[in-house]
Each structure stands twice: as structure tokens, then as C-alpha cells.
C-alpha positions as CSV (number, residue, x, y, z in Angstrom):
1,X,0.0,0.0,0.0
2,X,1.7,3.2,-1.1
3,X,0.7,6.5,1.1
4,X,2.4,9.5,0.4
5,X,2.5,11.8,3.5
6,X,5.4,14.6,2.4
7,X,2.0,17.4,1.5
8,X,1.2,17.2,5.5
9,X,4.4,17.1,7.0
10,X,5.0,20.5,8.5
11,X,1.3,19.7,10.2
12,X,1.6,16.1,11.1
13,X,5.1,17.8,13.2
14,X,2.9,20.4,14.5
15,X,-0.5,18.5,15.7
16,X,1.0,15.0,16.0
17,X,4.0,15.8,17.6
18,X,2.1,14.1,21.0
19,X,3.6,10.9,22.9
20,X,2.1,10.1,26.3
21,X,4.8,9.2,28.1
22,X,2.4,6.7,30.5
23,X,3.2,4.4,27.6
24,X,7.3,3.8,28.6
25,X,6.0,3.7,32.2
26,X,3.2,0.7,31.2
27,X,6.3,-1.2,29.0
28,X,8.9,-0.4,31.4
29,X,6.7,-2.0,34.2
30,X,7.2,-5.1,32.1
31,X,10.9,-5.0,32.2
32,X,11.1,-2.8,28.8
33,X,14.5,-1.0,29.1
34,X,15.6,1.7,26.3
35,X,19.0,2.9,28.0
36,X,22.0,1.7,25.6
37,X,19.4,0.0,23.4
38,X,20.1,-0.3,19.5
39,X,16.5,0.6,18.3
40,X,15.3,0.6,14.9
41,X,12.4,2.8,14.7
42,X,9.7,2.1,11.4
43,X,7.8,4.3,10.1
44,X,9.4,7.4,12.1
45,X,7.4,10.0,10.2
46,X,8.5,13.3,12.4
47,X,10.5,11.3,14.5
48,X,7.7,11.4,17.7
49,X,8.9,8.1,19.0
50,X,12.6,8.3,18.2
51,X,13.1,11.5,20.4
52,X,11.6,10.3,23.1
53,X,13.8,6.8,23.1
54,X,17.1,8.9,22.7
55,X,16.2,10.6,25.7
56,X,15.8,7.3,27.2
57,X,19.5,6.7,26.5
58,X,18.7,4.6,23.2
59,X,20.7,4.8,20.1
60,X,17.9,5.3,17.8
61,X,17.3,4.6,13.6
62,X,14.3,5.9,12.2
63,X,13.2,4.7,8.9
64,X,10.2,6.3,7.3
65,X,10.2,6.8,3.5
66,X,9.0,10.4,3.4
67,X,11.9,12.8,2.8
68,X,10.0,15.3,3.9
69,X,8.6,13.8,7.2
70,X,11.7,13.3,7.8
71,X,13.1,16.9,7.4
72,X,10.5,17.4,10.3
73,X,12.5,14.3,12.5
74,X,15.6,16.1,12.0
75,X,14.4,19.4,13.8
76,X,15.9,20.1,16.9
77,X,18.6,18.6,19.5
78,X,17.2,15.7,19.3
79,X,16.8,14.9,15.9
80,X,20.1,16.0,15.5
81,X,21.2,12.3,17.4
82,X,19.3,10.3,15.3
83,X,20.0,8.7,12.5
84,X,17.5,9.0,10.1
85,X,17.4,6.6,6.7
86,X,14.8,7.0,4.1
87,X,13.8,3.9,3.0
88,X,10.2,1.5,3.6
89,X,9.6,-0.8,6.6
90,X,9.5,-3.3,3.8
91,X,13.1,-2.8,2.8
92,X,14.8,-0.7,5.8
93,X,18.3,-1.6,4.2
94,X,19.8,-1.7,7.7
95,X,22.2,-4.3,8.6
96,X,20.7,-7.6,9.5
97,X,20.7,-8.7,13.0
98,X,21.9,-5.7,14.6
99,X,19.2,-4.2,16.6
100,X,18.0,-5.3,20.0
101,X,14.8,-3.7,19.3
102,X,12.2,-2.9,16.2
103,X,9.6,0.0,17.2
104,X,6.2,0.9,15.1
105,X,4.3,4.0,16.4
106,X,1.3,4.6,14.5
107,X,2.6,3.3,11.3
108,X,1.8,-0.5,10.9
109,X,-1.6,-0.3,9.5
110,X,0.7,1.4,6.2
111,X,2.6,-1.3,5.8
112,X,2.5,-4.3,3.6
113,X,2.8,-6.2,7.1
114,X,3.6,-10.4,5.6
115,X,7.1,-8.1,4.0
116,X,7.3,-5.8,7.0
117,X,7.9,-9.0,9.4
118,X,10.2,-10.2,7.0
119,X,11.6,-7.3,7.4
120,X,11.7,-6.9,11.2
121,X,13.0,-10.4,11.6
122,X,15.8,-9.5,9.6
123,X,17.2,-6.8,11.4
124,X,16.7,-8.0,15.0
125,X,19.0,-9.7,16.8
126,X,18.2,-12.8,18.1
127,X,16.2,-12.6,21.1
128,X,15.4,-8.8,20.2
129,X,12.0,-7.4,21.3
130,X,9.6,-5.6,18.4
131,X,7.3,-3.7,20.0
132,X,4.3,-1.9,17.7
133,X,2.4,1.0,19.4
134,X,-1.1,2.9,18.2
135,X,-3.4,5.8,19.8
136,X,-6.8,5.5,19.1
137,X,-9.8,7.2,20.8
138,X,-12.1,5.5,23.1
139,X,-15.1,8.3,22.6
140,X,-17.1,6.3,25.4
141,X,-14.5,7.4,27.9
142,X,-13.2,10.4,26.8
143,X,-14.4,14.1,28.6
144,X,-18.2,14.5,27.2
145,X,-17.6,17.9,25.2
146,X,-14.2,16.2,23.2
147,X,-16.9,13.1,22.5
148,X,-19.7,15.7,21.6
149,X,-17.5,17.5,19.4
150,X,-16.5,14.4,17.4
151,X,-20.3,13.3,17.1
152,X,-21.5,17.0,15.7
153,X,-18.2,17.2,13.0
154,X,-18.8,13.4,11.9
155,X,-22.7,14.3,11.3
156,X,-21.8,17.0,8.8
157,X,-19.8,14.5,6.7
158,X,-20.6,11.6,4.2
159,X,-21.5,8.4,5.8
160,X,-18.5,6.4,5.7
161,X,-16.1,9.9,5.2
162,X,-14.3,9.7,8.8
163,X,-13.2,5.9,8.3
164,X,-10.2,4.0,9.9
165,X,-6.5,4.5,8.0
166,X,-5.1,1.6,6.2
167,X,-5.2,-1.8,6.7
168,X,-7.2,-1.0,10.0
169,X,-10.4,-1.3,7.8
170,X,-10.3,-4.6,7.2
171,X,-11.8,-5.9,10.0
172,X,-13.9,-5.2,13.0
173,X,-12.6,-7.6,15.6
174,X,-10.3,-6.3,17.8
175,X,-7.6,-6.9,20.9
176,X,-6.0,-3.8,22.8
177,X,-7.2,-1.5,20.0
178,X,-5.1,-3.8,17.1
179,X,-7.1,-6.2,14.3
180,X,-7.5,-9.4,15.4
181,X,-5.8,-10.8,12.5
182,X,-2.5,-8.8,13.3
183,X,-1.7,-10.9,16.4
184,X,-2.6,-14.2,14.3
185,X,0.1,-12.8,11.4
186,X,2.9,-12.1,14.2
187,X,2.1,-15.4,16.4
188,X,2.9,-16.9,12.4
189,X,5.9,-15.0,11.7
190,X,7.4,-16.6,15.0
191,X,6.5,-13.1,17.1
């Protein structure tokens, strides 16, 4: 599935620049540590995910193929200690076997996931932990004027206008937010 995002770039780094950081508390509760890590990071876009690991102490590659999402990443101290490659989750061309962890935030619903595993598997050392992150709202427990707000703009649109991004459409089963069939492809792929 090709998706160009380079025309929303500058706003994608301005209104999705947003990490909660209650997410490295819930994985580090599990024993998730980033300090020293070699992470490779898919699907960067503006790099969101990949600042906050390097100031985690990880040494951080982010892969996204937008060039210009990735002019975004590069902004700042931060993005200044990141490597940055512009290539697909499908073909990273990083070394093989050389990163203790593979990240996704918000990205793997874009990729052509049977390739992206491939993909992941090849780059992650043995024993390596690949982690893949999404937000989504809950409307049924978020503050009533946000959930009102969403119900009045989505009745001024087309029926089936506001509809889930990539391969999240496919199917209405769900675990922790994530298709149903996603775990079933990882469990597969030896994940």
C-alpha cells in the first residue's frame, strides 16, 4: 500500500508531535528497558517516538520513506542524534541482526505487514524485542464535550467519510485497539 505523506508534513510535526509518556511507564513495568538499546524505529514520520527513546538513552534509527517527514524528525537537539534513513519498513536496508529492538508507532496499519515482518525479523538480533504502538480514541470514555465535538463534525460528513486509515479497515474484531488478525500474522511470523 503506497501512502504519500510529504504534502502534510510540516502539520503532522505540528498537531501530532504528542507521545504520552504513560506508555514507557506501562512497558517499562514489564521489564522494557531503552538505556544503551540499539532501536530501529519504522515508520518514524517526524521522529515522535525516536526522540523520546534517545532521551531514554537509546541509540535510535528511524526509517520512514517520506523525505519530507523526515526533514520534520531532523528538527531540533534531538533529531540532530538520530540517524534518520529514508527507505520503507518493507526494505529498511539496515544491517541484518543488529538491533535489539524494532519499534512501530502509529505506522503499521501502512505497511504491507507479511514483507514488513520479513523485514523486522531480519534486522533484529536474536532474542530482540519488536514492539508496535497505536493511539486511538475510546469516545465512550473520553471528557463528554471532546466526545460531543466528534459526534457533531462526523454528522456533517458523508456516511463512511471519517473511516479507519489503512489496513485498520479490514476488520472489525479487535484486541487492545489492534485487528485481530494482526496478532494471528505475528504469532505466524514466530513473534
Amino acid at each position: 500500500m503506497e501512502v504519500k505523506f510529504g504534502s502534510v508534513a510540516k502539520d503532522y510535526a505540528r498537531w501530532r508531535n504528542d507521545f504520552p509518556v504513560e506508555v514507557f511507564k506501562q512497558l517499562e513495568s514489564f521489564g522494557v528497558r531503552w538505556e544503551g538499546r540499539k532501536i530501529a524505529d519504522l515508520g518514524c514520520g517526524t521522529g515522535v517516538l525516536s526522540r523520546e527513546l534517545v532521551k531514554r538513552g537509546a541509540q535510535v534509527t528511524g526509517v520512514d520513506p517520506s523525505p519530507e517527514l523526515l526533514a520534520e524528525a531532523r528538527k531540533g537537539e534531538e533529531g540532530s542524534r538520530i540517524c534518520y534513513i529514508c527507505a520503507t519498513a518493507e526494505n529498511s536496508t539496515l544491517p541484518s541482526a543488529q538491533y535489539e529492538m524494532v519499534t512501530v508507532l502509529r505506522a503499521w496499519h501502512w505497511f504491507n505487514r507479511p514483507q514488513a515482518i520479513k523485514e523486522v525479523k531480519r534486522i533484529l538480533k536474536e532474542g530482540g524485542l519488536f514492539i508496535v504502538m497505536d493511539s486511538r480514541f475510546d469516545l465512550s470514555k473520553q471528557n463528554p464535550l471532546l466526545r460531543d465535538t466528534f459526534v457533531m463534525a462526523k454528522s456533517f460528513l458523508p456516511k463512511d467519510a471519517v473511516d479507519k486509515p489503512g489496513s485498520r479497515k479490514e476488520e472489525k474484531e479487535r484486541l487492545l485497539g489492534f485487528p485481530l488478525s494482526w496478532f494471528s500474522e505475528w504469532e505466524k511470523a514466530g513473534g
